[in-house]
N, C-alpha and C positions, 0 to 999 in steps of 0.2 A: 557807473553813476555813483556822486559819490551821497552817503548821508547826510540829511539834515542836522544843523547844528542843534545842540540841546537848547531848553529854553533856561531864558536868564531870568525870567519874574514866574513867580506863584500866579496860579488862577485867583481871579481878584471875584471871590463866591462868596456867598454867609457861610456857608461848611469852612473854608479855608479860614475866614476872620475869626470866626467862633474856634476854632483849633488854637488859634494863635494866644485868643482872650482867655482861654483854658489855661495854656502851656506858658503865659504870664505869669496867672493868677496861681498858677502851679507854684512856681517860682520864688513868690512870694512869700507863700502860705508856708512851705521848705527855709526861708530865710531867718522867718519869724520866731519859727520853733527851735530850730538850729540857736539863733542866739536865745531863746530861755533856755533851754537845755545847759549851753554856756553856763550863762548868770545863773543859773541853779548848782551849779556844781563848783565855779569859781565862791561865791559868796555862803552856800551852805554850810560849809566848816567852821563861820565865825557865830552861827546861830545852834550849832549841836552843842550838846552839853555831856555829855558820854566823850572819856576823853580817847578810848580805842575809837570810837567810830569816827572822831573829828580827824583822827591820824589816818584811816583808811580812805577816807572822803577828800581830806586832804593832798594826799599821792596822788591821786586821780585827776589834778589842775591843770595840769597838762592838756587832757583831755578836754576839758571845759574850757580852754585857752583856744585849740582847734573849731570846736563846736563854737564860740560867738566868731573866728577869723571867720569859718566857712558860713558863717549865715550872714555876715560883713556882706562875705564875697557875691551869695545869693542878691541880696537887696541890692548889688550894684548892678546885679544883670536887669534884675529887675527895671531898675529908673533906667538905665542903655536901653533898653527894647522901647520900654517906654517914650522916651525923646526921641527914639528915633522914629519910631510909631507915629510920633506928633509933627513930624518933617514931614512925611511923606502928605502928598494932595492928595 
């Protein structure tokens, strides 16, 4: 006899919706900081006034180039869940 096939949809419970409205807002919260983190480390160097620590803060742009792509990337998951959250009946 053979197994039953796996299920294709989530249990449609407030545990499961509340998981999801969490793991959203998770999401979010992660995007948001991500890009200040960025903007904090891209734009800092032009408000230092010490000119060694403008040069070390500066090297580091890189980093805060990463840091606003990946909280970009965040926010995009975000509004996708989102929209698609608002299709569904």
């Amino acid at each position: 006899m053979p197994l039953p096939e796996a299920p294709t949809r989530r249990p449609n419970n407030p545990a499961s919706r509340q998981a999801d409205h969490k793991a959203n807002n998770d999401v979010l919260i992660k995007g948001i900081l991500c890009i200040l983190i960025g903007l904090g480390v891209v734009v800092s160097p032009y408000f230092i006034t010490s000119p060694g620590m403008q040069g070390i803060v500066a090297n580091t742009a890189v980093v805060g180039w990463f840091s606003l792509v990946l909280g970009c990337g965040f926010i995009g998951v975000y509004i996708k869940r989102r929209m698609a959250a608002s299709k569904k009946p």
